[in-house]
N, CA, C and O of each residue as an XYZ file, in Angstrom:
712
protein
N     -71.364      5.544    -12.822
C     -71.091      4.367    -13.592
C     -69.748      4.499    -14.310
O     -69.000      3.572    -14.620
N     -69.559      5.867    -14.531
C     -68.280      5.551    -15.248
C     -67.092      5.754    -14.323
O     -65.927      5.452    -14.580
N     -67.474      6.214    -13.402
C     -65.855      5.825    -11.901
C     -66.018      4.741    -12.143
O     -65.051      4.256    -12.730
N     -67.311      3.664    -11.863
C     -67.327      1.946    -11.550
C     -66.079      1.132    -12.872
O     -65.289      0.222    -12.623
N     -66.268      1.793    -14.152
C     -65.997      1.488    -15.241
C     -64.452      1.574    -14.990
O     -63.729      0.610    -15.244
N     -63.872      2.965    -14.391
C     -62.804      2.755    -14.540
C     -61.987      2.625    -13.594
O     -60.818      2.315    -13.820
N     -62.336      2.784    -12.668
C     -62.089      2.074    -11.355
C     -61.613      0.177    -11.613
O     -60.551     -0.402    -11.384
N     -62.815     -0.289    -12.118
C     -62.407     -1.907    -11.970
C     -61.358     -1.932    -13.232
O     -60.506     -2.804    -13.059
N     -61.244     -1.414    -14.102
C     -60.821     -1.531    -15.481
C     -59.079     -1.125    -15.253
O     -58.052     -1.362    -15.890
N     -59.464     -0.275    -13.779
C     -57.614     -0.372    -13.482
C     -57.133     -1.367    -12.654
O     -55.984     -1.809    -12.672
N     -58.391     -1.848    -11.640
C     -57.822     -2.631    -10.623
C     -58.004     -4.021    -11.243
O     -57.105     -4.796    -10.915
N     -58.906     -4.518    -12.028
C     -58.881     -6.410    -12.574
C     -59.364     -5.662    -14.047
O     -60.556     -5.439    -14.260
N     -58.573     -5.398    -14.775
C     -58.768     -5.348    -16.351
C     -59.377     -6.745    -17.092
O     -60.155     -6.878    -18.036
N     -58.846     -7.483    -16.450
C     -59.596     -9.277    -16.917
C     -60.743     -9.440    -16.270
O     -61.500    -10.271    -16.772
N     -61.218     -8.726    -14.998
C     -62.734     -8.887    -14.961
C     -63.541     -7.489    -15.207
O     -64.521     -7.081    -14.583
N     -62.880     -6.898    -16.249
C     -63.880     -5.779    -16.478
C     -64.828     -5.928    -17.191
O     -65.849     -5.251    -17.064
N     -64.714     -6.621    -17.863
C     -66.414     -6.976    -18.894
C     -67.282     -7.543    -18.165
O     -68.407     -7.117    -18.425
N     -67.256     -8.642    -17.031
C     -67.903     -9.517    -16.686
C     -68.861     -8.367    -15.576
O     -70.081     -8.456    -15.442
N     -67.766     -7.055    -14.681
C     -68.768     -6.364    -13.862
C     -69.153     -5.367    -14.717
O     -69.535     -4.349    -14.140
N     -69.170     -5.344    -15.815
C     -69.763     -3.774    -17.052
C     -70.933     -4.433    -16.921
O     -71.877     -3.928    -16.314
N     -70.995     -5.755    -17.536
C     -72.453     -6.188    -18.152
C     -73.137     -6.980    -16.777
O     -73.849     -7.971    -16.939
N     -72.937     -6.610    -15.863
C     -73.391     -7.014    -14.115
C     -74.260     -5.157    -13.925
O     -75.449     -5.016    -13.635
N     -73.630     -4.405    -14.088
C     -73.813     -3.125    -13.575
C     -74.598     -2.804    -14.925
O     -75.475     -1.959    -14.748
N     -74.495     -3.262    -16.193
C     -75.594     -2.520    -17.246
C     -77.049     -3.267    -17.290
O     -78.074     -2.805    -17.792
N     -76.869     -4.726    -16.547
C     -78.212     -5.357    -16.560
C     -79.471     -4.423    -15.694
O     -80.668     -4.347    -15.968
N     -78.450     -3.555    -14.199
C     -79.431     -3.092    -13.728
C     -79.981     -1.776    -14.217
O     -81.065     -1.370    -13.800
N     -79.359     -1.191    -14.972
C     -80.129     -0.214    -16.275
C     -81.162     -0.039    -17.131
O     -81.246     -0.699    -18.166
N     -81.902      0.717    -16.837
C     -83.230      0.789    -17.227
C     -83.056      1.560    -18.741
O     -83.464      2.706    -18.929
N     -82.415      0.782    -19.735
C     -82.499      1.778    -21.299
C     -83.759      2.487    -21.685
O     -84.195      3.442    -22.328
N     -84.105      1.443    -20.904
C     -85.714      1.843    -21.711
C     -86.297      3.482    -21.631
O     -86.432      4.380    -22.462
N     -86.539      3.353    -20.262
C     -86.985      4.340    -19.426
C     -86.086      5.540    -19.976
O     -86.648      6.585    -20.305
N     -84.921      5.431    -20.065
C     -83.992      6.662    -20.915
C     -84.118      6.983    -22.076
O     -84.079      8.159    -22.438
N     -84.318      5.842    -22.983
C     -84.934      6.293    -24.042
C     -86.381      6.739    -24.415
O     -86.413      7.155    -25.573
N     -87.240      6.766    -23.967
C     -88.714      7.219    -23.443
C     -88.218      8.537    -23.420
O     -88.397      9.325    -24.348
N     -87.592      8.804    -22.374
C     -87.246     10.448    -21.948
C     -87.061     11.144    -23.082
O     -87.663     12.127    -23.514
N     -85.900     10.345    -23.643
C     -84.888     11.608    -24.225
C     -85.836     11.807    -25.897
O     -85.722     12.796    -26.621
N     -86.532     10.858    -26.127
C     -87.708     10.796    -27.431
C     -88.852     11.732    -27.343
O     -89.422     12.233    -28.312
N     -89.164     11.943    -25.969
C     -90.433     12.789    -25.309
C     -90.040     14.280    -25.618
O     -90.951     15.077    -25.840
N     -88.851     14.661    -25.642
C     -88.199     15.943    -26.108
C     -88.602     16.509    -27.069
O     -88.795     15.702    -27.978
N     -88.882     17.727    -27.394
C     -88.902     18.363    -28.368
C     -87.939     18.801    -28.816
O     -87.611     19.799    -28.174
N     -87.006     18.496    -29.934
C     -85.850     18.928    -30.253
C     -85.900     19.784    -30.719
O     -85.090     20.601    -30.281
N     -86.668     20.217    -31.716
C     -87.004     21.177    -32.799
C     -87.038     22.475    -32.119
O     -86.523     23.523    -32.506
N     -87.748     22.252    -30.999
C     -88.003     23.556    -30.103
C     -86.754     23.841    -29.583
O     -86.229     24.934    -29.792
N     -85.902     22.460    -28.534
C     -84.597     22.884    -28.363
C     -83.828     23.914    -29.153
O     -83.401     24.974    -28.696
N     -83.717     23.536    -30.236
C     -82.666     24.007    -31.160
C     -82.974     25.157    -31.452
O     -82.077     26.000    -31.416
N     -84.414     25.585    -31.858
C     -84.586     26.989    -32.183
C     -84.592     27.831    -30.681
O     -84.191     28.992    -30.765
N     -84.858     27.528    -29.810
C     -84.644     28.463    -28.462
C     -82.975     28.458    -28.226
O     -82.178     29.345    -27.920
N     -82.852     27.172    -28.490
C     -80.691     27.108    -28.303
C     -80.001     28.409    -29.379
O     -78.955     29.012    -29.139
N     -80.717     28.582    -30.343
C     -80.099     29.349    -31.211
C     -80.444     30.918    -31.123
O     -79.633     31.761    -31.507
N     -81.836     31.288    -30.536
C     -82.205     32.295    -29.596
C     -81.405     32.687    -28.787
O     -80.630     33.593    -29.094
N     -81.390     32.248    -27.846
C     -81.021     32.709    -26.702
C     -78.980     32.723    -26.744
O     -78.156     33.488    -26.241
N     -78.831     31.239    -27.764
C     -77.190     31.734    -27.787
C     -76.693     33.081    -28.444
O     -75.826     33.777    -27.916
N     -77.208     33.340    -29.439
C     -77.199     34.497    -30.333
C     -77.498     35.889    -29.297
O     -76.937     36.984    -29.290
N     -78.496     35.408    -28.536
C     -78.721     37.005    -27.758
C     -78.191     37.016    -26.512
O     -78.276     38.030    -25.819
N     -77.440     35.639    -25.977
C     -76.521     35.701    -24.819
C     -75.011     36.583    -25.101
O     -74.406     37.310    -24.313
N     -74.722     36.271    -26.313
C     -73.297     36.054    -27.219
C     -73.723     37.959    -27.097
O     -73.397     38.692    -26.163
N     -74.332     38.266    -28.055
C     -74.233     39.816    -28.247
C     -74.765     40.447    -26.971
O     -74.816     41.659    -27.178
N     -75.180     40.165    -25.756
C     -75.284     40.834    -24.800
C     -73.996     41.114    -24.214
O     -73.557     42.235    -23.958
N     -73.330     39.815    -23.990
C     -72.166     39.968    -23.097
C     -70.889     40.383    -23.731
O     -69.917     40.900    -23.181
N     -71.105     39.966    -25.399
C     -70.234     41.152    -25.654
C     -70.457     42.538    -25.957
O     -69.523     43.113    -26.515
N     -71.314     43.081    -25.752
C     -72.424     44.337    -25.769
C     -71.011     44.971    -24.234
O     -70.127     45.828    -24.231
N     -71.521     43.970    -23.182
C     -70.471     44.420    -22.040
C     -69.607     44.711    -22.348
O     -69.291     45.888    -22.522
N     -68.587     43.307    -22.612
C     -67.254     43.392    -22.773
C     -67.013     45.105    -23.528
O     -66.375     45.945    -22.893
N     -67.593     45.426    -24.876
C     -66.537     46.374    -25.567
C     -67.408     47.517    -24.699
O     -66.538     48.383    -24.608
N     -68.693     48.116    -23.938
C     -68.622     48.680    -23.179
C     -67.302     49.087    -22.275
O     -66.574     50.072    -22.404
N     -67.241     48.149    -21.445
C     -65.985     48.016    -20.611
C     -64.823     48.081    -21.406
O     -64.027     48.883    -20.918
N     -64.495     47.653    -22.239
C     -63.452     48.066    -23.157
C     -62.972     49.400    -23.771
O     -61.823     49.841    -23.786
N     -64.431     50.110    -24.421
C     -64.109     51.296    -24.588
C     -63.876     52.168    -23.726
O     -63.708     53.320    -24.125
N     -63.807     51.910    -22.460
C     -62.975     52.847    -21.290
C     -62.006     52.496    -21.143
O     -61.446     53.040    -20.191
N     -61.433     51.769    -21.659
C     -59.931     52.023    -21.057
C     -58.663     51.827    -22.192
O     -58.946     51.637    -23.375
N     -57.436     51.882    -21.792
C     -56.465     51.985    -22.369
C     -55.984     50.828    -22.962
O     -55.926     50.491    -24.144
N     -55.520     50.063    -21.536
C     -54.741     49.027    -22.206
C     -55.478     47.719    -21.095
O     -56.139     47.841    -20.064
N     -55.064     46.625    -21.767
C     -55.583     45.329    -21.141
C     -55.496     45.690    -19.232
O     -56.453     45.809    -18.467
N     -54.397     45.762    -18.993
C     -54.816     45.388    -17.545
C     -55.296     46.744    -16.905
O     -55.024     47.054    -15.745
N     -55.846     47.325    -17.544
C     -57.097     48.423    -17.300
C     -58.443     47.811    -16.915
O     -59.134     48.263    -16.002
N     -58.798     46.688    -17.712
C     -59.737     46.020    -17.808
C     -60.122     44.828    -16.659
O     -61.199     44.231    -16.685
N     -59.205     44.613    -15.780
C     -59.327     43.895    -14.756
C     -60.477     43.943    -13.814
O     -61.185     42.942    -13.702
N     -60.771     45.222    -12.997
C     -61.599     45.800    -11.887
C     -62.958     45.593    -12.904
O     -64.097     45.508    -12.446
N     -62.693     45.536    -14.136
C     -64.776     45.936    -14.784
C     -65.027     43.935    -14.933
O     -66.085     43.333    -14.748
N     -64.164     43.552    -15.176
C     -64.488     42.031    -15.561
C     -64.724     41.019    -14.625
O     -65.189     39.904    -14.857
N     -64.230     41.672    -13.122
C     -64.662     40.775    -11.843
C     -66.431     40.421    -11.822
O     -66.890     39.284    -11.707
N     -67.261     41.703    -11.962
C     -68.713     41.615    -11.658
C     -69.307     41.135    -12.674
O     -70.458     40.726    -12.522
N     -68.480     41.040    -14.369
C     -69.080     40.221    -15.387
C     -69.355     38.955    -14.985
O     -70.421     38.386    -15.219
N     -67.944     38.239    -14.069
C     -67.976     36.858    -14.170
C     -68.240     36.459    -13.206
O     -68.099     35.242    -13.082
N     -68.749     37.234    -12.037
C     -69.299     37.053    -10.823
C     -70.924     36.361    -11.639
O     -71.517     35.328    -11.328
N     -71.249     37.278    -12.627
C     -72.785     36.939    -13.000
C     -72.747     35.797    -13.919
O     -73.780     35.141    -13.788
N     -71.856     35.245    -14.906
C     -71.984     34.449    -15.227
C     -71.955     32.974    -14.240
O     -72.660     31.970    -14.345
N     -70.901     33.276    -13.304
C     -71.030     32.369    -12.408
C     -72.190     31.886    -11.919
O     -72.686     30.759    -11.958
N     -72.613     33.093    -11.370
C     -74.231     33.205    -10.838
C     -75.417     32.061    -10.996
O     -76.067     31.228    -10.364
N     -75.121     32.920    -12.947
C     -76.169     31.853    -13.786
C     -75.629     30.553    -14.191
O     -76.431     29.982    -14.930
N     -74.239     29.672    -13.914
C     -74.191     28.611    -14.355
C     -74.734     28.111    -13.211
O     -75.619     27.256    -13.248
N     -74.208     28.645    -11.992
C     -74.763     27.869    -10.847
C     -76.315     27.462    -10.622
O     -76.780     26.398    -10.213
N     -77.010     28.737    -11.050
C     -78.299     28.712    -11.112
C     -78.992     27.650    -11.873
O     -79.952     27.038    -11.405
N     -78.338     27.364    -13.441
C     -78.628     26.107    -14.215
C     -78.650     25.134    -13.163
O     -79.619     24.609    -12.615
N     -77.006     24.930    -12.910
C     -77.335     23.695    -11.896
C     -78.415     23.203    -11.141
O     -78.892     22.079    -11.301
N     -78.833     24.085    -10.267
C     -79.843     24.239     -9.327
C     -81.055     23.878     -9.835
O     -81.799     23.122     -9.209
N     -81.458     24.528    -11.355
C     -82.520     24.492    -11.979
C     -82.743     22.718    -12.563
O     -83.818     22.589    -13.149
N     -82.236     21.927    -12.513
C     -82.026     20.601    -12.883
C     -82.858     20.115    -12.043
O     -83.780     19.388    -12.411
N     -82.708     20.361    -11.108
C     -83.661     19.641     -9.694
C     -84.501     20.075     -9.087
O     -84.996     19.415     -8.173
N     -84.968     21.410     -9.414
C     -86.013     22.063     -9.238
C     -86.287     23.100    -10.419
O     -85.966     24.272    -10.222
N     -86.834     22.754    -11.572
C     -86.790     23.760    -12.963
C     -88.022     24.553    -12.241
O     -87.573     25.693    -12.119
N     -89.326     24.540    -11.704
C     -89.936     25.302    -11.283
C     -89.971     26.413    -10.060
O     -90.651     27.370     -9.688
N     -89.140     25.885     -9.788
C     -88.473     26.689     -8.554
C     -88.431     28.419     -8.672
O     -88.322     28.926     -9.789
N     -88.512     29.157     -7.611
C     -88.619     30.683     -7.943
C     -86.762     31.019     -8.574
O     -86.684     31.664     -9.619
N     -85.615     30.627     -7.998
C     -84.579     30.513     -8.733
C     -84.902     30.234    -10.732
O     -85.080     30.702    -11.856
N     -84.795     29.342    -10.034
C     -84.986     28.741    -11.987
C     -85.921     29.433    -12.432
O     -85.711     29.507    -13.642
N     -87.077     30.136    -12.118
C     -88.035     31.440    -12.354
C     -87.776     32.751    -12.698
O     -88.303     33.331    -13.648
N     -86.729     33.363    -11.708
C     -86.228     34.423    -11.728
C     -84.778     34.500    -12.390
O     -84.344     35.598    -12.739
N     -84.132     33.499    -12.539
C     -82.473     33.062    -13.261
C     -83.300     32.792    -14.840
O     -82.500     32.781    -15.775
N     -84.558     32.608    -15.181
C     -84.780     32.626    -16.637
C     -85.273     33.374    -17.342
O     -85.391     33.158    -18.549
N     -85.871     34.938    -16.475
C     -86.388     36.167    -16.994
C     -85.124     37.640    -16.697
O     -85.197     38.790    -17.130
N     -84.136     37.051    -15.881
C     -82.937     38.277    -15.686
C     -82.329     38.384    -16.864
O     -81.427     37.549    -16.796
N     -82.279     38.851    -17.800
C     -81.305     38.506    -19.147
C     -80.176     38.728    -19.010
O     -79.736     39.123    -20.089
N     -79.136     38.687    -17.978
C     -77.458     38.008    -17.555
C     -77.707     36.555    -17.105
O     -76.686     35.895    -16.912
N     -78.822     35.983    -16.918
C     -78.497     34.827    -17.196
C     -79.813     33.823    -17.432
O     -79.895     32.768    -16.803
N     -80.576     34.131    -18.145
C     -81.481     34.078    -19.447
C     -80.836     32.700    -20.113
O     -81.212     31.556    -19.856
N     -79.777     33.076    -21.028
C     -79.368     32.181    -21.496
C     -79.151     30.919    -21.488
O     -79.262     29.952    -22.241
N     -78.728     31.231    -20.189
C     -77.792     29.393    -19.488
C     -78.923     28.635    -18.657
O     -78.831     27.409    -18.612
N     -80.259     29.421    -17.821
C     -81.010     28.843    -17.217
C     -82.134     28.222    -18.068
O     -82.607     27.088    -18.160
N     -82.316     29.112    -18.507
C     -83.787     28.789    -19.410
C     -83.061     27.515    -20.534
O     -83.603     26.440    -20.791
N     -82.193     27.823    -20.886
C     -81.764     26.606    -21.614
C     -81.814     25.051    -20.787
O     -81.909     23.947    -21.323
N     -81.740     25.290    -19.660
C     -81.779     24.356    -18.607
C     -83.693     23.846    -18.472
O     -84.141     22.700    -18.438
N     -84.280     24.849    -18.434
C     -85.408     24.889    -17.708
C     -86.273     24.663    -19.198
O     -87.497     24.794    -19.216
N     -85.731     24.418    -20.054
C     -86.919     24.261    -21.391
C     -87.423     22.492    -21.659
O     -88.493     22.088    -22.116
N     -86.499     21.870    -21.296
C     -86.841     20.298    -21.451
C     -88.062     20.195    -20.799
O     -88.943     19.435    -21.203
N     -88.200     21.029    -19.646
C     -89.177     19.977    -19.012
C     -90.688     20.838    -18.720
O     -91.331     20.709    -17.678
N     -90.965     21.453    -19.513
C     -91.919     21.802    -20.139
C     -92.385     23.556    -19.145
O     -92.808     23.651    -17.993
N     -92.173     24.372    -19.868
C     -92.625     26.207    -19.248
C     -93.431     26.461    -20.532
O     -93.422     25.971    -21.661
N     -94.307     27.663    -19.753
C     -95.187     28.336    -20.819
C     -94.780     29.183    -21.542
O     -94.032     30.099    -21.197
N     -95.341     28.938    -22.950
C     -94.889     30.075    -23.860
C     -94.675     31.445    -23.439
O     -93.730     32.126    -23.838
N     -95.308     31.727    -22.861
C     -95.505     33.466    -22.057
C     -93.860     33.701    -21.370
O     -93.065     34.639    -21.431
N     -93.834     32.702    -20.882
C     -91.922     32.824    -20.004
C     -90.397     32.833    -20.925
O     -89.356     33.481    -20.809
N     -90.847     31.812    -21.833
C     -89.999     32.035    -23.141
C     -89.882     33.463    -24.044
O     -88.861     34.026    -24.438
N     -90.999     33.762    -24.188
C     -91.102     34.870    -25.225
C     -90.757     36.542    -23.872
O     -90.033     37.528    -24.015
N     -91.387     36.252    -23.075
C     -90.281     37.074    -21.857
C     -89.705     37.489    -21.569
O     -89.718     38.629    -21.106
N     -88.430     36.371    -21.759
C     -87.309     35.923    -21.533
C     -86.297     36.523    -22.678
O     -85.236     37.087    -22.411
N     -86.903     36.262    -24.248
C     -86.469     36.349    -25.126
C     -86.513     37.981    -25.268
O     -85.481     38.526    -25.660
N     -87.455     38.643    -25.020
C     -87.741     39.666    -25.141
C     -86.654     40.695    -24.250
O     -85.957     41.591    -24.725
N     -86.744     40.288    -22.889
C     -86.145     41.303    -22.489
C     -84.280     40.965    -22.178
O     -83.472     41.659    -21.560
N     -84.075     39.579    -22.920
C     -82.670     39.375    -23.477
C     -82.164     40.305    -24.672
O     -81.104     40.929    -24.713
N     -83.003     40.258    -25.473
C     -82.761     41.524    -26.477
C     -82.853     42.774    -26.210
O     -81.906     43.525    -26.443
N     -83.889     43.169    -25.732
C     -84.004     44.324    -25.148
C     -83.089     44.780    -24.070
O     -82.628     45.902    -23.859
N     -82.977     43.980    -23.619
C     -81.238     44.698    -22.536
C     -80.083     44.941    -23.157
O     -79.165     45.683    -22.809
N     -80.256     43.861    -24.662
C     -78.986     44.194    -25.196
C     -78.756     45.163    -26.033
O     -77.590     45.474    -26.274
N     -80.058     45.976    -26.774
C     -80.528     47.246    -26.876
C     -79.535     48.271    -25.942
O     -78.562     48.975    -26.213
N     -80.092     48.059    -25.037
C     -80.183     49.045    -23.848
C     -78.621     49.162    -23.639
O     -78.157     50.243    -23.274
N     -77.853     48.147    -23.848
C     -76.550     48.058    -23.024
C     -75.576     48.570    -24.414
O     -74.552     49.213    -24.181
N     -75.892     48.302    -25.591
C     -75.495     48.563    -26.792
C     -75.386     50.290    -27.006
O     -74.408     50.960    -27.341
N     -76.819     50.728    -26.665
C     -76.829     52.480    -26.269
C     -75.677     52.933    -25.539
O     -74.766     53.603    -26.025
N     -75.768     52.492    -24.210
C     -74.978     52.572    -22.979
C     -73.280     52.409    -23.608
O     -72.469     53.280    -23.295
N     -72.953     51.517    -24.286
C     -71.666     51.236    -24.480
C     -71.618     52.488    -25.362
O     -70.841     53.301    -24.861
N     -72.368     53.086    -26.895
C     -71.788     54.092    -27.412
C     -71.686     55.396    -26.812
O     -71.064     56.343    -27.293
N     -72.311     55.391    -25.767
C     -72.107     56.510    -25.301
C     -70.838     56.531    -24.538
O     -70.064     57.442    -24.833
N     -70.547     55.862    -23.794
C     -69.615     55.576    -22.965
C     -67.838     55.724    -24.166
O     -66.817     56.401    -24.277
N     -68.480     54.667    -24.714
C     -67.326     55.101    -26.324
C     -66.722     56.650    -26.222
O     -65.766     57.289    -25.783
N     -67.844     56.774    -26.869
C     -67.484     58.421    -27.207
C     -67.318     59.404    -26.381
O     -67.324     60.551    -26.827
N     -67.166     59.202    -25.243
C     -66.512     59.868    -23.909
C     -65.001     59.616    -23.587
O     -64.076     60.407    -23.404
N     -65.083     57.761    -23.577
C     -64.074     57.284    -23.488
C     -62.711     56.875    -24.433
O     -61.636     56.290    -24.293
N     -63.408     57.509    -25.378
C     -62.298     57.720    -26.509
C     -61.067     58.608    -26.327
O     -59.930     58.225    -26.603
N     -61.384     59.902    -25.813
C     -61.212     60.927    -25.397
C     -60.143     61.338    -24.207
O     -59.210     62.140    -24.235
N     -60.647     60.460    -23.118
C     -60.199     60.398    -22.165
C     -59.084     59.499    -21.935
O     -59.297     58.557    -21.171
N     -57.555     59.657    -22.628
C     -56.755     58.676    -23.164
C     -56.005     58.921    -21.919
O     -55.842     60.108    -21.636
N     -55.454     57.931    -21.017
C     -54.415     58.250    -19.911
C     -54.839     57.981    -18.782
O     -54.116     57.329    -18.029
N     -56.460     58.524    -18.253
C     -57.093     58.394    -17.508
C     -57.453     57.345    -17.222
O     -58.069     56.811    -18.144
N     -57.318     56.452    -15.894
C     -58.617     55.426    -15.472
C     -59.684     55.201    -15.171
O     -59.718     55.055    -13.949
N     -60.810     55.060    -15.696
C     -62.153     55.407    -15.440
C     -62.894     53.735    -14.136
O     -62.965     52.518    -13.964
N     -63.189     54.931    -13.700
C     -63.658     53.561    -12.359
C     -65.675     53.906    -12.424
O     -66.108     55.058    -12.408
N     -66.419     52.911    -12.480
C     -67.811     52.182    -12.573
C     -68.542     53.829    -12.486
O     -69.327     54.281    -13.320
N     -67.960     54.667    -11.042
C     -69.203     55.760    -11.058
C     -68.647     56.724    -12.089
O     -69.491     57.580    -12.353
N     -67.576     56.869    -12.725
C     -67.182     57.684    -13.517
C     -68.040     57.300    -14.631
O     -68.865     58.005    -15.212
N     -67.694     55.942    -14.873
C     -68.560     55.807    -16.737
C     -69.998     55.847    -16.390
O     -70.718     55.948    -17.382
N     -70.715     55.787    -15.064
C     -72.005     56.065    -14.933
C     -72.116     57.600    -15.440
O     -72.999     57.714    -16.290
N     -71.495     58.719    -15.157
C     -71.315     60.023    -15.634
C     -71.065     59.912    -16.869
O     -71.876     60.495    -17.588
N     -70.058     59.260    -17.499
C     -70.550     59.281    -19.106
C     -71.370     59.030    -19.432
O     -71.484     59.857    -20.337
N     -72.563     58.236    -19.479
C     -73.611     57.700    -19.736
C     -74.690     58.875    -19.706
O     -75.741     58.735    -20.333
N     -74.429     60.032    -18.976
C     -75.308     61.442    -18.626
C     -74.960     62.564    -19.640
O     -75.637     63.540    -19.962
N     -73.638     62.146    -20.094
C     -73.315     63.660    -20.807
C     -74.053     63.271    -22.047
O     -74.287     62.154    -22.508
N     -74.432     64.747    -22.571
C     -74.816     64.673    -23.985
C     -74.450     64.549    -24.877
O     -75.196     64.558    -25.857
């Protein structure tokens, strides 16, 4: 509708009102507003603020992981490809989840906590069981636990190691030393 809008609005600007209110008669407000009232907002907002909060400190949980190995910025290139490979992943996965929220995708894209965040935010309008939320929530934090460990250790190896380039199986070996 809004190509139609601006589409005619460049080609007959003097008949653009007459096809707006031609093309809004066949609009069902109603039916949209039904929907968007049927929502639980309240719930929105407190899962929106969940899951942003534990998306936000996961992935930067990564980032200074990956950071504390290395030197200087374009050190950081080779570790940030497979970050944004996964975010990709999971926006795509949202997408997907729009048109099929029950789907084993939209199932499995809302309990992975790399992309937890962006799906399940997708997949909450239209109604999942508490059990998948709290899940979800759970092992979003809990990875970021896990990855938070992982980064100080890695730190304190990689502090050290000033000059050097550390490549994925190397900082897996930091992660072993004591």
């Amino acid at each position: 509708m809004l190509f139609t809008a601006l589409s005619v609005f460049i080609a007959l600007p003097q008949q653009a009102p007459a096809v707006m209110s031609a093309e809004m008669s066949n609009f069902d407000m109603g039916g949209v507003m039904n929907a968007v009232l049927s929502v639980n907002w309240f719930e929105i907002i407190v899962y929106f603020l969940l899951f942003f909060v534990g998306g936000y400190i996961l992935y930067a949980s990564i980032f200074a992981m990956f950071a504390s190995a290395v030197d200087s910025e374009e050190d950081t290139s080779q570790f940030m490809m497979p970050v944004t490979i996964i975010i990709m992943f999971a926006f795509f996965a949202g997408f997907y989840s729009v048109s099929n929220p029950d789907g084993p995708l939209a199932f499995w894209g809302s309990l992975i906590p790399f992309t937890s965040p962006i799906v399940m935010m997708v997949r909450l309008p239209f109604g999942i069981p508490l059990w998948e939320k709290l899940l979800s929530l759970v092992l979003l934090y809990g990875t970021f636990i896990l990855i938070s460990f992982f980064a100080a250790k890695i730190y304190r190896v990689g502090i050290l190691m000033y000059g050097k380039k550390p490549s994925i199986k190397e900082m897996m070996k930091w992660i072993k030393y004591k």
